[in-house]
C-alpha atoms as a printed R data frame, in Angstrom:
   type eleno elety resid chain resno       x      y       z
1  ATOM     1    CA   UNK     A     1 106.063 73.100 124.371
2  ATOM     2    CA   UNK     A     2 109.592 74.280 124.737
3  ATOM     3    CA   UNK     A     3 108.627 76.159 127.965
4  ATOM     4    CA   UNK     A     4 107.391 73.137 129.205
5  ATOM     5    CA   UNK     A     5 110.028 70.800 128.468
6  ATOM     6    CA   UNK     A     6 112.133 73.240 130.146
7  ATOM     7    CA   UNK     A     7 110.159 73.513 133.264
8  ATOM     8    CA   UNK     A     8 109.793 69.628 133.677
9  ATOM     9    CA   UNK     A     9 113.897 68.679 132.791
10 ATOM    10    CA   UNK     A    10 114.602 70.847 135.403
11 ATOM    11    CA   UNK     A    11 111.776 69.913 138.184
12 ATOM    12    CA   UNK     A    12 112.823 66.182 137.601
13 ATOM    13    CA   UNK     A    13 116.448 67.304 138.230
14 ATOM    14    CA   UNK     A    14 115.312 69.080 141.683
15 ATOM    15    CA   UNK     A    15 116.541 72.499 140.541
16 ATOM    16    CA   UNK     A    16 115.696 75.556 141.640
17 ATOM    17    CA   UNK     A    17 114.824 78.327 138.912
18 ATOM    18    CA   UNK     A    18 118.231 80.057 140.698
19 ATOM    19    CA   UNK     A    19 119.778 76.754 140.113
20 ATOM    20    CA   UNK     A    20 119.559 76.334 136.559
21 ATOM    21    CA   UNK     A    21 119.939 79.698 135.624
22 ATOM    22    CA   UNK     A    22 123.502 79.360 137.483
23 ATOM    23    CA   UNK     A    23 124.083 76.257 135.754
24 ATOM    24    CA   UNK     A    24 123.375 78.315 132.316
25 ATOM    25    CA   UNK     A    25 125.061 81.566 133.215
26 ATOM    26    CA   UNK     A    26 122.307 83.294 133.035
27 ATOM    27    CA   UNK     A    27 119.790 85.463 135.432
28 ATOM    28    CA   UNK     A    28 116.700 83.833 137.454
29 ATOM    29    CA   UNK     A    29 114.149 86.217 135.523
30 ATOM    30    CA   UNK     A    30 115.297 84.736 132.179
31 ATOM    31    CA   UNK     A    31 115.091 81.221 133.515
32 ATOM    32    CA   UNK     A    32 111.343 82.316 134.496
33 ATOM    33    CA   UNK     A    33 110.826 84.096 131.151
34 ATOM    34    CA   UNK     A    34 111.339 80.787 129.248
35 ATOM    35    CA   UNK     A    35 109.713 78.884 131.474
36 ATOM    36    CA   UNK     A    36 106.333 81.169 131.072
37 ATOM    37    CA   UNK     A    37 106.945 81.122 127.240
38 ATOM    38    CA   UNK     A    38 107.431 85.327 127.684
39 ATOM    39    CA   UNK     A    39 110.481 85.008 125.781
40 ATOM    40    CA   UNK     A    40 112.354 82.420 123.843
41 ATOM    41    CA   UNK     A    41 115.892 81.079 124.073
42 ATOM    42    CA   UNK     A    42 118.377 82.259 121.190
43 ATOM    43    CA   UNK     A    43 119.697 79.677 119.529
44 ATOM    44    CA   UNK     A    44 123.063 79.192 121.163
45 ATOM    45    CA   UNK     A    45 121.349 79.434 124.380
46 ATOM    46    CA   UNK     A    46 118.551 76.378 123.129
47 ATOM    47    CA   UNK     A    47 121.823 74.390 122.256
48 ATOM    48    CA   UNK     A    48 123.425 75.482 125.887
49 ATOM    49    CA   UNK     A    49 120.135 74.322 127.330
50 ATOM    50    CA   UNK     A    50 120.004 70.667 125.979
51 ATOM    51    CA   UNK     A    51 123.482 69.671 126.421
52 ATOM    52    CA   UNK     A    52 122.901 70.684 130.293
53 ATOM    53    CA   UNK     A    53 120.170 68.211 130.552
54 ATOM    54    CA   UNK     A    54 121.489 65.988 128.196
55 ATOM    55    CA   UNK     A    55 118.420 65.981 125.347
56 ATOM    56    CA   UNK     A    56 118.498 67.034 122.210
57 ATOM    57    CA   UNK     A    57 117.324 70.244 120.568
58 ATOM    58    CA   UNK     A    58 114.492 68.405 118.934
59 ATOM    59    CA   UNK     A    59 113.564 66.575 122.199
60 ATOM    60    CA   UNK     A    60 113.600 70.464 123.879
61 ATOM    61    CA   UNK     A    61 111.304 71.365 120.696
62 ATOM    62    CA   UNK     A    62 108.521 68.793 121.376
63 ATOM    63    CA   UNK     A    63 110.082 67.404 117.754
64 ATOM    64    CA   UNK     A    64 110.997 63.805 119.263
65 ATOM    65    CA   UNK     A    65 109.685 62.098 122.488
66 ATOM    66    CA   UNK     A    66 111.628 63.471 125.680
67 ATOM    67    CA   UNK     A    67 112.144 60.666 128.372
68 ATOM    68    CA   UNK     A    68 113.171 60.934 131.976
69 ATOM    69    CA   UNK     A    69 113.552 59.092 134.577
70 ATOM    70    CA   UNK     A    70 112.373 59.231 138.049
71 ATOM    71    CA   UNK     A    71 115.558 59.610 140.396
72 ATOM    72    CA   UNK     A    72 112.793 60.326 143.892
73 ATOM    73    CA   UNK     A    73 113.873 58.556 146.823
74 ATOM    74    CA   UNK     A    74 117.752 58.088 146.033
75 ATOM    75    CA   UNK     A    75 120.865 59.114 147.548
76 ATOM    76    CA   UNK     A    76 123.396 61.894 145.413
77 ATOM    77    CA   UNK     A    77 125.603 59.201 145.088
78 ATOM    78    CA   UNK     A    78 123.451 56.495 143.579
79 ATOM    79    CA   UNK     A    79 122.160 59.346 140.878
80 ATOM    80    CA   UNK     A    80 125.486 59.666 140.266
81 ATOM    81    CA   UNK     A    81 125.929 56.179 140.064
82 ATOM    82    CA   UNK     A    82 122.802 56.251 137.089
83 ATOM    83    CA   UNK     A    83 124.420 58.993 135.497
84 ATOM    84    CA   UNK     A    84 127.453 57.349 134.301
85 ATOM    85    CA   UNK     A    85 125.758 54.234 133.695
86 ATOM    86    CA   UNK     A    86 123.751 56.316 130.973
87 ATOM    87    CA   UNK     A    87 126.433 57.919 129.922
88 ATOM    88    CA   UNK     A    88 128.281 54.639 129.370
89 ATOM    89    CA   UNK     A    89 125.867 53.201 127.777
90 ATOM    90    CA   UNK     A    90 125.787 56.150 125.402
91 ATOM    91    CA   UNK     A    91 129.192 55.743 124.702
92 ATOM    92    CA   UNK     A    92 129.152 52.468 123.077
93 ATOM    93    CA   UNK     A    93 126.257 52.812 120.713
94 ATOM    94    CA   UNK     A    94 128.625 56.032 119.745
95 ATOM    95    CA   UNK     A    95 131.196 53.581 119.497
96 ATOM    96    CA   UNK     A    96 129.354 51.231 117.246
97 ATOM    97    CA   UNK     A    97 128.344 53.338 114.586
């Protein structure tokens, strides 16, 4: 499940394998590894991993439903624009707790 998760967060993102593991600071073949469920993340890295996508460990575990959106078709700067829309909106329910 995790290997999946991983795979699919970062095909809906358009990465590259080269992409993410540059993103993550670490090599291609370990971005492949996890991604073929050869080896598994420690946990610092599984905690590196969801804050780059934005999910949470559990969601990266298959432990709560993982959601994405569809971002095909749209400029950089209208993803952009979707991004801080979420993370708005994320900030205020913060807020109201």
């Amino acid at each position: 499940m995790l290997n999946e998760n991983i795979r699919m967060l970062r095909k809906v993102r358009h990465l590259s394998q080269v992409e993410l593991a540059k993103g993550l600071s670490v090599s291609k073949q370990c971005v492949s590894n996890w991604e073929n469920d050869n080896i598994l993340p420690s946990v610092e890295m599984l905690v590196k991993i969801a804050r780059f996508f934005n999910v949470s460990t559990d969601a990266l575990l298959g432990l709560e439903n993982l959601q994405t959106i569809s971002v095909d078709g749209l400029t950089d700067a209208e993803i952009d624009h979707i991004k801080l829309l979420v993370e708005d909106l994320r900030g205020r329910r913060e807020a109201a707790r």
